[in-house]
C-alpha atoms as a printed R data frame, in Angstrom:
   type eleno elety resid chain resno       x       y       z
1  ATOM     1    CA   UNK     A     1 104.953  99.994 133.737
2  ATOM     2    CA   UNK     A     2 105.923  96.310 133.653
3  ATOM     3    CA   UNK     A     3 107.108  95.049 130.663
4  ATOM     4    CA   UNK     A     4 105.176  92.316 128.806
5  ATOM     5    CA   UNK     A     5 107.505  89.252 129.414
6  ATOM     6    CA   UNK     A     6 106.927  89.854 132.833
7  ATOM     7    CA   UNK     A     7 103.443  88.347 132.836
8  ATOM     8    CA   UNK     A     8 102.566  84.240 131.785
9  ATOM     9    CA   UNK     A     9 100.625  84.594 128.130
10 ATOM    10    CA   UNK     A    10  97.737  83.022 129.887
11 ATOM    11    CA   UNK     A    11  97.786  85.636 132.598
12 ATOM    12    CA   UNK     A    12  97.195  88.116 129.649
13 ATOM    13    CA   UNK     A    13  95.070  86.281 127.996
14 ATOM    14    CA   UNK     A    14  93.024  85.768 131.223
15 ATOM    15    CA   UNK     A    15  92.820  89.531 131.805
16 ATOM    16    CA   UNK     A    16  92.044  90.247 127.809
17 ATOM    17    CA   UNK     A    17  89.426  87.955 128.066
18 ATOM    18    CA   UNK     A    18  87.660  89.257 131.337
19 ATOM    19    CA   UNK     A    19  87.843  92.871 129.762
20 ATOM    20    CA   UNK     A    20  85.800  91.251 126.451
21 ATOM    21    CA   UNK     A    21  83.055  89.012 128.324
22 ATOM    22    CA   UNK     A    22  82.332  92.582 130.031
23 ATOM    23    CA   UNK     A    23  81.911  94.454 127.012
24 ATOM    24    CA   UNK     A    24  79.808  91.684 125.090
25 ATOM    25    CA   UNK     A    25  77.484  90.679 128.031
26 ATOM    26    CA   UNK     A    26  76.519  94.416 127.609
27 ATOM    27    CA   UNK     A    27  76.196  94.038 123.328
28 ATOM    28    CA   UNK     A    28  72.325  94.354 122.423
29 ATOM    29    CA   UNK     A    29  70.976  92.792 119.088
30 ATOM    30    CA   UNK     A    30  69.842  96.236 117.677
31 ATOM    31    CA   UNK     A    31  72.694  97.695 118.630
32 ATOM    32    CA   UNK     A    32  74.445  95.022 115.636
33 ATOM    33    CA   UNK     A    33  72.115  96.725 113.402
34 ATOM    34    CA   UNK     A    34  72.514  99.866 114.361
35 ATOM    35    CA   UNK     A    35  76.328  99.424 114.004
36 ATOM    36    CA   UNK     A    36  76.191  98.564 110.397
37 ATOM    37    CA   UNK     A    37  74.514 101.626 109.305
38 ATOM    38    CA   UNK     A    38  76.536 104.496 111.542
39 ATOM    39    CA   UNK     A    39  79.719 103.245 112.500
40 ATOM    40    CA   UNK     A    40  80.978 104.927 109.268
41 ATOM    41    CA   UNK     A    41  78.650 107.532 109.370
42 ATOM    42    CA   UNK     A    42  79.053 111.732 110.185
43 ATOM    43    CA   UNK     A    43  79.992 112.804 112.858
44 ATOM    44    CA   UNK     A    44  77.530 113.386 115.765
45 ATOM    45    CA   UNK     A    45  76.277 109.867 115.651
46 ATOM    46    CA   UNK     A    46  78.967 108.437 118.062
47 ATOM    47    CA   UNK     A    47  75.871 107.868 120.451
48 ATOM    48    CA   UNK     A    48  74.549 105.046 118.034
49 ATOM    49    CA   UNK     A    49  75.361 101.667 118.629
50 ATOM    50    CA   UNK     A    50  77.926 102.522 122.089
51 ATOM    51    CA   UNK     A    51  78.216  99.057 122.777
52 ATOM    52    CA   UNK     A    52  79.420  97.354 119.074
53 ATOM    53    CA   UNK     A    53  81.745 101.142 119.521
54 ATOM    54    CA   UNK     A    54  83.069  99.664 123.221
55 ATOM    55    CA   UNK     A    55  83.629  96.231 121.445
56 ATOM    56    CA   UNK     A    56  85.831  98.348 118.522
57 ATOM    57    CA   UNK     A    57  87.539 100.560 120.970
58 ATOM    58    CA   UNK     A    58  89.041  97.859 122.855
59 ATOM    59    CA   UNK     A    59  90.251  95.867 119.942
60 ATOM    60    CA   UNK     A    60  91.898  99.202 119.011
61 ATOM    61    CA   UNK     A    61  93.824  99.253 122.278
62 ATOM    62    CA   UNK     A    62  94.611  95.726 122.400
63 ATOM    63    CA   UNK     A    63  96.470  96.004 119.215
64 ATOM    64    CA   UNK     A    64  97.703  99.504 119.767
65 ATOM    65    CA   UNK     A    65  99.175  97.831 123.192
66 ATOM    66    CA   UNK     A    66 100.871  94.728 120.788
67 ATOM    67    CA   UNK     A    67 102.262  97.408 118.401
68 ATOM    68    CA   UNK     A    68 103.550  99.794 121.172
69 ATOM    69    CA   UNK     A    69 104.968  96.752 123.241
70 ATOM    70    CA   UNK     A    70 106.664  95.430 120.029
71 ATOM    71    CA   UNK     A    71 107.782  99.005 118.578
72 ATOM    72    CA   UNK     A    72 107.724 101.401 121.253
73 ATOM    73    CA   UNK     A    73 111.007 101.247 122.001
74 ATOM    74    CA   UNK     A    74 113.722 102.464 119.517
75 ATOM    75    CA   UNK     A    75 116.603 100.620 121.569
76 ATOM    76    CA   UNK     A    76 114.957  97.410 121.228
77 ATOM    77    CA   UNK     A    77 116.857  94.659 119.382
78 ATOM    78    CA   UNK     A    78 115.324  92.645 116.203
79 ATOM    79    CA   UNK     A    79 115.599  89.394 118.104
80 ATOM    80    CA   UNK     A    80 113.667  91.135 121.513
81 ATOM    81    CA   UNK     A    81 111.204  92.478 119.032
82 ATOM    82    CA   UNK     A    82 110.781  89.080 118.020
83 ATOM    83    CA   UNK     A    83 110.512  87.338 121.096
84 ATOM    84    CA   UNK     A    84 108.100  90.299 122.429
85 ATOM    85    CA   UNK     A    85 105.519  89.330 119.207
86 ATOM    86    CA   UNK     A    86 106.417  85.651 119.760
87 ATOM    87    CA   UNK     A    87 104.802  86.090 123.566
88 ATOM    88    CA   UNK     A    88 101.541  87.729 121.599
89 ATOM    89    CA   UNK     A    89 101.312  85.147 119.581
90 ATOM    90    CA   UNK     A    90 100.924  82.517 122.524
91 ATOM    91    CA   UNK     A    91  98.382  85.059 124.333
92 ATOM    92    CA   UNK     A    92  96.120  84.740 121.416
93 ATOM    93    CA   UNK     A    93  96.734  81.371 121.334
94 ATOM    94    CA   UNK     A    94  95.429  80.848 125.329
């Protein structure tokens, strides 16, 4: 797997951004509603409000990927761990 300094921050951004307009063009109205009343609920609900669950999933692995990127590996330096969140910061930013 590439590393993440490999790729321009609007590159990422770009691609972030394509995998969100998918997932929200497909968010429903009642499916809001729906969210606020079961996405803390028992389980066996998980079929309740898929698409606000698609939109929190992916969140989830977009910061999972920033954390893993930033402290995956134990041989990385302070100042590479900085420069690795420093690159995040200016893919939000795009």
């Amino acid at each position: 797997m590439a590393h993440v300094l490999a790729f321009p921050p609007s590159l990422l951004a770009e691609q972030l951004t394509q995998m969100d307009v998918e997932l929200f063009r497909r968010v429903v109205a009642f499916g809001c509603v729906q969210a606020f009343s079961t996405l803390r609920s028992e389980k066996g609900e998980e079929h309740l409000a898929p698409t606000i669950r698609a939109v929190i999933t992916q969140m989830h692995r977009v910061s999972n990927c920033v954390i893993t990127t930033c402290l995956g590996d134990q041989s990385t330096t302070a100042s590479d761990r900085a420069r690795i969140l420093e690159h995040w910061v200016e893919v939000a930013r795009e």
